[in-house]
DSSP file (Angstrom, degrees, kcal/mol; ACC not computed):
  #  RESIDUE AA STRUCTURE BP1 BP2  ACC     N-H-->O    O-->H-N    N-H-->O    O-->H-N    TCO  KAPPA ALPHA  PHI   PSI    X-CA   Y-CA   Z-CA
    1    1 A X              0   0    0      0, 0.0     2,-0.1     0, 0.0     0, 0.0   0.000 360.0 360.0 360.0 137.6    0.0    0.0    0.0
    2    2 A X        -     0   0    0      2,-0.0     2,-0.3     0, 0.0     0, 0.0  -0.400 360.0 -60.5-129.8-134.0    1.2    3.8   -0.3
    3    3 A X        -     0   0    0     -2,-0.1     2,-0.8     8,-0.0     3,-0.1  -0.867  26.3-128.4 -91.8 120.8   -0.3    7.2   -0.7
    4    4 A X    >   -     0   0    0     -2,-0.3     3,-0.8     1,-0.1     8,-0.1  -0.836  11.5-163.1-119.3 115.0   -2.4    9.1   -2.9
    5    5 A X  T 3  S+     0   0    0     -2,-0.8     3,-0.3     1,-0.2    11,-0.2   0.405  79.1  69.7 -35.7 -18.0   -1.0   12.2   -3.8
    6    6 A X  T 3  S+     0   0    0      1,-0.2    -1,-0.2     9,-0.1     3,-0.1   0.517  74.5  91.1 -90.6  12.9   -4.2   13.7   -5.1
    7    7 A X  S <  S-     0   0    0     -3,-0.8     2,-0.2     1,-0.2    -1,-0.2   0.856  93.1-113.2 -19.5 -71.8   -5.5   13.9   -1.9
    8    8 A X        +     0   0    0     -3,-0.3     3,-0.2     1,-0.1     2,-0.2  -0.199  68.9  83.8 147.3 177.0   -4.4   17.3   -1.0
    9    9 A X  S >> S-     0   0    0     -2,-0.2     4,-0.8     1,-0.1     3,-0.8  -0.589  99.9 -44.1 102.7-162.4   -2.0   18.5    1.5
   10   10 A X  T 34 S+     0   0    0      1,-0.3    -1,-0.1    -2,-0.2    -5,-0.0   0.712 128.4  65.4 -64.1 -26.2    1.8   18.7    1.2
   11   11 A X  T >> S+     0   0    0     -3,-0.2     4,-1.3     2,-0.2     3,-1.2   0.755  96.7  62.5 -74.7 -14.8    2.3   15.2   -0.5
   12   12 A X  H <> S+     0   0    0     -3,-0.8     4,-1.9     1,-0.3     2,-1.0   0.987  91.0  62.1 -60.7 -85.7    0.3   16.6   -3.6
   13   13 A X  H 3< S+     0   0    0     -4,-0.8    -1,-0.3     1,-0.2    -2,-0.2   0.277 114.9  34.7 -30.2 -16.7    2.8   19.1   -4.1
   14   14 A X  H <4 S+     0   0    0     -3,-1.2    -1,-0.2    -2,-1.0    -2,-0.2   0.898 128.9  21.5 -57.6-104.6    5.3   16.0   -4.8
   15   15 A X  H  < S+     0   0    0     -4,-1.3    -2,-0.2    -3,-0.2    -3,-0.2  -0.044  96.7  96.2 -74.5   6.5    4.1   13.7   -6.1
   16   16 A X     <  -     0   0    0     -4,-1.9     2,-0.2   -11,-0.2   -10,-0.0  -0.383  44.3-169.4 -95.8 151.3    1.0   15.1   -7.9
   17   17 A X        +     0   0    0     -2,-0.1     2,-0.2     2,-0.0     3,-0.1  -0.633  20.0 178.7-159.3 107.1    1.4   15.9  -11.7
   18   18 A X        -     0   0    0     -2,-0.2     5,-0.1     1,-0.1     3,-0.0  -0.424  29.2 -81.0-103.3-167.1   -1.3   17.5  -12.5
   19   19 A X     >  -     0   0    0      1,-0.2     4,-2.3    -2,-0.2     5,-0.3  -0.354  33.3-119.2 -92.0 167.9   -2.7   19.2  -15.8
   20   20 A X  H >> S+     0   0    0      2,-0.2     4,-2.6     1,-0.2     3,-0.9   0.950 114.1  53.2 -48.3 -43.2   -1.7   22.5  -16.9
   21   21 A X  H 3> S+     0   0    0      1,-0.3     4,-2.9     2,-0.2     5,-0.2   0.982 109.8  49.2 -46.6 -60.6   -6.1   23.5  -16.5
   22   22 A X  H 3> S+     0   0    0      2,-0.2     4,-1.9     1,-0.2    -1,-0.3   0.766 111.5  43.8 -42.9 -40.8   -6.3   22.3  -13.1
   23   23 A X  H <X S+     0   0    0     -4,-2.3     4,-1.9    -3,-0.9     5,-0.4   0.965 114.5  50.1 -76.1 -62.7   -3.4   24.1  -11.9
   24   24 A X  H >X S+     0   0    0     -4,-2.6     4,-1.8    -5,-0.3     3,-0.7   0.848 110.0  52.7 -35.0 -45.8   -4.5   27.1  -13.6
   25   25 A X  H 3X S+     0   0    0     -4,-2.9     4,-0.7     1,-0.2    -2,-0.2   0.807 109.3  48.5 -36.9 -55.0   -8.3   26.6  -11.9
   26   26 A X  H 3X S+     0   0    0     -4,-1.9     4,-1.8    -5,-0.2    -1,-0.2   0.631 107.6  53.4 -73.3 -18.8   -6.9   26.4   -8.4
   27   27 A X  H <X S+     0   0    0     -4,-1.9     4,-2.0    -3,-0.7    -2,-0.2   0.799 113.7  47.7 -97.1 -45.0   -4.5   29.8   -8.9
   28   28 A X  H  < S+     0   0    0     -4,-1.8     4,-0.2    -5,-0.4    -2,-0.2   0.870 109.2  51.8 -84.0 -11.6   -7.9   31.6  -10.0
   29   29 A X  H  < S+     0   0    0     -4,-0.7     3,-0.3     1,-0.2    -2,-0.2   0.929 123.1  31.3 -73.8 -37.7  -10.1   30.2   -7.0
   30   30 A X  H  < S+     0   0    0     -4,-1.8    -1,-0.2     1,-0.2    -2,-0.2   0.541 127.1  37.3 -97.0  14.2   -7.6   31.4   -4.6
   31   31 A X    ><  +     0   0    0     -4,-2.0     3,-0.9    -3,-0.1     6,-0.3  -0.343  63.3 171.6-148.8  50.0   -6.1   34.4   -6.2
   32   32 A X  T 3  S+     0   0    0      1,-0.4    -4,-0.1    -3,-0.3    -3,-0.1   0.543  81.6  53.1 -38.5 -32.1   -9.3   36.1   -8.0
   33   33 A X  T 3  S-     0   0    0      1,-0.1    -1,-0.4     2,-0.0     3,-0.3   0.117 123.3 -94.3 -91.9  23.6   -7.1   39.4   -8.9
   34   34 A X    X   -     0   0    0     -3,-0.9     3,-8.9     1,-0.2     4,-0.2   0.396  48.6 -72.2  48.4 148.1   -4.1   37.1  -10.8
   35   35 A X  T 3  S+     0   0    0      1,-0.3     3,-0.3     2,-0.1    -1,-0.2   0.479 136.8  51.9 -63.1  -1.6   -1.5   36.0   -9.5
   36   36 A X  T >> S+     0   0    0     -3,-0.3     3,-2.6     1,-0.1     4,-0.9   0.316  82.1 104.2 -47.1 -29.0   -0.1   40.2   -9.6
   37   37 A X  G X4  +     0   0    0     -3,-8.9     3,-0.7    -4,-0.3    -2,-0.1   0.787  60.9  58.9 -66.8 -15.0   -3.0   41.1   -8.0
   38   38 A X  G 34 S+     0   0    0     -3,-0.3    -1,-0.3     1,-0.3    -2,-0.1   0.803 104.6  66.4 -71.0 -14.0   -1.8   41.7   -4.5
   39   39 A X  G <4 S+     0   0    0     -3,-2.6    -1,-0.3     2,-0.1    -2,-0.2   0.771  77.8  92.8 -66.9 -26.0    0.4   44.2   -6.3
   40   40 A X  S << S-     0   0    0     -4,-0.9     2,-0.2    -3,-0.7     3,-0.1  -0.276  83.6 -96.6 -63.8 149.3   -1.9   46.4   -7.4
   41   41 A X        -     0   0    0      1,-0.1    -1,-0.1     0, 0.0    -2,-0.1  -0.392  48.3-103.5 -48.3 118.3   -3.1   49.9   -5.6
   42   42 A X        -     0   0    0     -2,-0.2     2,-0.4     1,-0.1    -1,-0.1  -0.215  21.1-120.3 -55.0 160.9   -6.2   49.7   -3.7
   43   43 A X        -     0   0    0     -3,-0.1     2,-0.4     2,-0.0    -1,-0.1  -0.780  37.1-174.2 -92.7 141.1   -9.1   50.9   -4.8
   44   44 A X        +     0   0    0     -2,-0.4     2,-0.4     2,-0.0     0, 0.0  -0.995   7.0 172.1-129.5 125.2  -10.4   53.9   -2.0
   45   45 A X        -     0   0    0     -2,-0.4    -2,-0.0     2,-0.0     0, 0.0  -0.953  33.1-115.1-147.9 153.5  -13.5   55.4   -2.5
   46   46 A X        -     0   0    0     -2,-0.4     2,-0.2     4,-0.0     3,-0.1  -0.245  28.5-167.0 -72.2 146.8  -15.2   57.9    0.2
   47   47 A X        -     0   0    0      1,-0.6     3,-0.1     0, 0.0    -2,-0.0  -0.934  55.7 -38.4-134.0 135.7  -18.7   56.7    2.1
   48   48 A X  S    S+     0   0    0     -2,-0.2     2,-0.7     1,-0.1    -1,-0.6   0.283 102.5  88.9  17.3-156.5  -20.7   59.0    3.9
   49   49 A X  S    S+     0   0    0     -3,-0.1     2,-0.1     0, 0.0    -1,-0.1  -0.832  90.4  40.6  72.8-124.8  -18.9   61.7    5.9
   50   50 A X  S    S-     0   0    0     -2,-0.7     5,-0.1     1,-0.2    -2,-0.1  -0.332  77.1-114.9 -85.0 137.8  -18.6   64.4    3.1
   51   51 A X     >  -     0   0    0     -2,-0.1     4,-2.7     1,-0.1     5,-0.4  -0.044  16.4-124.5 -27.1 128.5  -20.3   65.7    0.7
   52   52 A X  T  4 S+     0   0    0      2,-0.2    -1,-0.1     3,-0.2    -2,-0.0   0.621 119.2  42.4 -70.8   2.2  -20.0   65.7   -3.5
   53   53 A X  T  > S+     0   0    0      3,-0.1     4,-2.7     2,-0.1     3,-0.4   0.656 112.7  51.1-110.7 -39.6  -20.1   69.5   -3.3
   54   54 A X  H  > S+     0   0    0      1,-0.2     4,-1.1     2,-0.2    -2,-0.2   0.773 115.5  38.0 -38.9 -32.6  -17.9   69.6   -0.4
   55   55 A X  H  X S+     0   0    0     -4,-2.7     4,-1.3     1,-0.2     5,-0.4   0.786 117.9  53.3 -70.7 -27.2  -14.9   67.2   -2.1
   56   56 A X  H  > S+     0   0    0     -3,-0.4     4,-1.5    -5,-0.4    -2,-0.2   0.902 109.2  49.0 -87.7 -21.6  -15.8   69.1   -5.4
   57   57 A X  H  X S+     0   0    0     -4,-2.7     4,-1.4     2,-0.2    -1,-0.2   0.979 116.7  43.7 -67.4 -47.9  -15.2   72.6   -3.0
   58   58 A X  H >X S+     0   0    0     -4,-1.1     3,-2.6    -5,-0.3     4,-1.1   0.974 105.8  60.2 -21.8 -98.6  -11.7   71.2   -1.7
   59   59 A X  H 3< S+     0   0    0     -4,-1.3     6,-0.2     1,-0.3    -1,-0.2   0.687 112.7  35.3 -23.7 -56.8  -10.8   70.1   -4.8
   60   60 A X  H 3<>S+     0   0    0     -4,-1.5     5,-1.3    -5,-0.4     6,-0.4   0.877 109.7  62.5 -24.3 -78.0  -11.0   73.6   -6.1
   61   61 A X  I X<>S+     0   0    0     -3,-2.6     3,-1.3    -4,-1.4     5,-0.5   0.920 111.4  37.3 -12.5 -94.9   -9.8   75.0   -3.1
   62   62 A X  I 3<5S+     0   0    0     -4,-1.1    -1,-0.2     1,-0.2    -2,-0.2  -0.017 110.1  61.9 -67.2  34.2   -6.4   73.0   -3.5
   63   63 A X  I 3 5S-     0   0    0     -2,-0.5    -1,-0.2    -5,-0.3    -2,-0.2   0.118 113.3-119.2-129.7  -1.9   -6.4   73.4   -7.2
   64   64 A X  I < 5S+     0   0    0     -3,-1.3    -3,-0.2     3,-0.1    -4,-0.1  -0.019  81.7 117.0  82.5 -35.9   -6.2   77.2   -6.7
   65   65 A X  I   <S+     0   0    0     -5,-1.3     2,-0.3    -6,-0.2    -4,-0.2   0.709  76.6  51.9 -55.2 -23.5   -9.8   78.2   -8.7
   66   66 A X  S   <S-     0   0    0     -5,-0.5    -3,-0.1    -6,-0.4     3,-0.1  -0.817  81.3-126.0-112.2 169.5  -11.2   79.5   -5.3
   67   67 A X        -     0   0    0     -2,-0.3     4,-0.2     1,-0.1    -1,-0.1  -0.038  29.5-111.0 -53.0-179.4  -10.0   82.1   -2.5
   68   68 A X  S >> S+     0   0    0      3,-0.1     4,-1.3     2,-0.1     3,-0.8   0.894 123.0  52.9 -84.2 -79.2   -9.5   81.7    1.4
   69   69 A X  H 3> S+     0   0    0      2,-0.3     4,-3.2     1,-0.3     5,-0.2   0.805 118.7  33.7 -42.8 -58.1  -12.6   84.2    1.7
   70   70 A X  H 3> S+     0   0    0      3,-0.2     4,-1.6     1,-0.2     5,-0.3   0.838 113.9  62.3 -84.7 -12.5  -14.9   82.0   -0.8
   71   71 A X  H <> S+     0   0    0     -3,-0.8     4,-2.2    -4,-0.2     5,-0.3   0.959 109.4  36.7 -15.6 -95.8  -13.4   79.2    0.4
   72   72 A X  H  < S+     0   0    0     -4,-1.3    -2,-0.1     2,-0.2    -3,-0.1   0.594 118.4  43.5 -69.6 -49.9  -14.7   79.7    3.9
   73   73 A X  H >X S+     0   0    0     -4,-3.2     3,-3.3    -5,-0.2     4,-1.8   0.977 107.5  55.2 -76.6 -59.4  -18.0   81.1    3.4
   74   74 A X  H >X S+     0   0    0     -4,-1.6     3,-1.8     1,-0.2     4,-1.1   0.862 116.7  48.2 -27.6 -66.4  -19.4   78.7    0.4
   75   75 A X  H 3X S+     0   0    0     -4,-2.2     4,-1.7    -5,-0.3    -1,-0.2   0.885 108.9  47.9 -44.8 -18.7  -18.3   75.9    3.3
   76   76 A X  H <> S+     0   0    0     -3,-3.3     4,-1.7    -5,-0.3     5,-0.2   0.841 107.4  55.7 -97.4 -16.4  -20.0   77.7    6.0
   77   77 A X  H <X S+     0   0    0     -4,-1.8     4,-2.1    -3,-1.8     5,-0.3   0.998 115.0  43.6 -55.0 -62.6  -23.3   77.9    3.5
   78   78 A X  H  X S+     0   0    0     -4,-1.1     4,-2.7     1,-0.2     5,-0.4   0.899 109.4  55.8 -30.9 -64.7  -23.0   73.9    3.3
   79   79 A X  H  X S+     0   0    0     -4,-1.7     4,-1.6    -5,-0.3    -1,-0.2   0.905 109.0  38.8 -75.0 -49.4  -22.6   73.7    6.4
   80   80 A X  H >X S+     0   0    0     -4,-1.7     4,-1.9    -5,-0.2     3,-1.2   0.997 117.5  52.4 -54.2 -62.0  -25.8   75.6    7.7
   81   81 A X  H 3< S+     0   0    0     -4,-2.1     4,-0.4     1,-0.3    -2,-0.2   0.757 110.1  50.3 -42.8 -33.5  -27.9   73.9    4.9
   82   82 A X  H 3X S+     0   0    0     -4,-2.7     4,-3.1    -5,-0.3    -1,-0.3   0.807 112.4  45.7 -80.4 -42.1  -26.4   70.6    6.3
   83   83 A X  H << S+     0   0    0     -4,-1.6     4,-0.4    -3,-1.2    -2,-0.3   0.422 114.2  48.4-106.1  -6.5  -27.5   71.7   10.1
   84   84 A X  T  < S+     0   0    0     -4,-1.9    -1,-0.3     2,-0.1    -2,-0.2   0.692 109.4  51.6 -96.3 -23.8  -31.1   72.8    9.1
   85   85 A X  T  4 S+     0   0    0     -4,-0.4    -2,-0.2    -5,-0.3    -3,-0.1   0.994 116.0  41.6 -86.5 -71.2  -31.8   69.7    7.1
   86   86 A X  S  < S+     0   0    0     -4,-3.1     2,-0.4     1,-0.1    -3,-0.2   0.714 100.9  70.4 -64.8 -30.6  -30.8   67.5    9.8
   87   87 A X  S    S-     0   0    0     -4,-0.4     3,-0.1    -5,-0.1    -1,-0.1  -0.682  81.5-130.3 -80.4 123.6  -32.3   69.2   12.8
   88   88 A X        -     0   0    0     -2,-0.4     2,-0.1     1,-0.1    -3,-0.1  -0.475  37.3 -94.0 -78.0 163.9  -36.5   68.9   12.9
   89   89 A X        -     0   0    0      1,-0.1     2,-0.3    -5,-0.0    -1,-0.1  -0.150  39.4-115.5 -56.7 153.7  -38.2   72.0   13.5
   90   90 A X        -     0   0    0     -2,-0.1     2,-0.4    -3,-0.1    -1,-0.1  -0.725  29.2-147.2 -88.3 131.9  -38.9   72.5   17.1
   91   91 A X              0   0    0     -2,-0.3    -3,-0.0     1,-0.1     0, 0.0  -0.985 360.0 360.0-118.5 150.1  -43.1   72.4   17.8
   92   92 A X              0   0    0     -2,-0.4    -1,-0.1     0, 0.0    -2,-0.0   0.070 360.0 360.0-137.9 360.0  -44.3   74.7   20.7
């Protein structure tokens, strides 16, 4: 009696000769981005927390296209408009 290597574990890896598909098959079930893929840049993308006209004001901002002055007030419009929306009216 011996072993059979297609079993899985470490003796596979041996004594196994499997076909070029198979091997390929198993590299995309456990490595879904190719085998490169941990190399790649994450992908980041913003969820709640700020606004799209607040990053687009930023954006601006640090691009030069606005002042400090309009800068400061547009954000402090947002920022009222933000703080009435969320707070109900009070009823007396």
């Amino acid at each position: 009696m011996g072993h059979d290597p297609t079993q899985g574990g470490a003796m596979r890896d041996w004594y196994d000769s499997p076909q070029l598909q198979d091997v390929f098959d198993e590299q995309a079930s456990r490595l879904p981005y190719g085998p490169l893929g941990l190399l790649d840049p994450p992908t980041v993308e913003l969820e709640g927390g700020l606004s799209k006209d607040v990053v687009s004001l930023v954006s601006a901002y640090l691009a030069g296209q606005t002042g400090t002055m309009e800068f400061a007030s547009t954000m402090e419009k947002i920022r009222l408009q933000r703080s009435t929306q969320q707070t109900p009216a009070m009823e007396t």
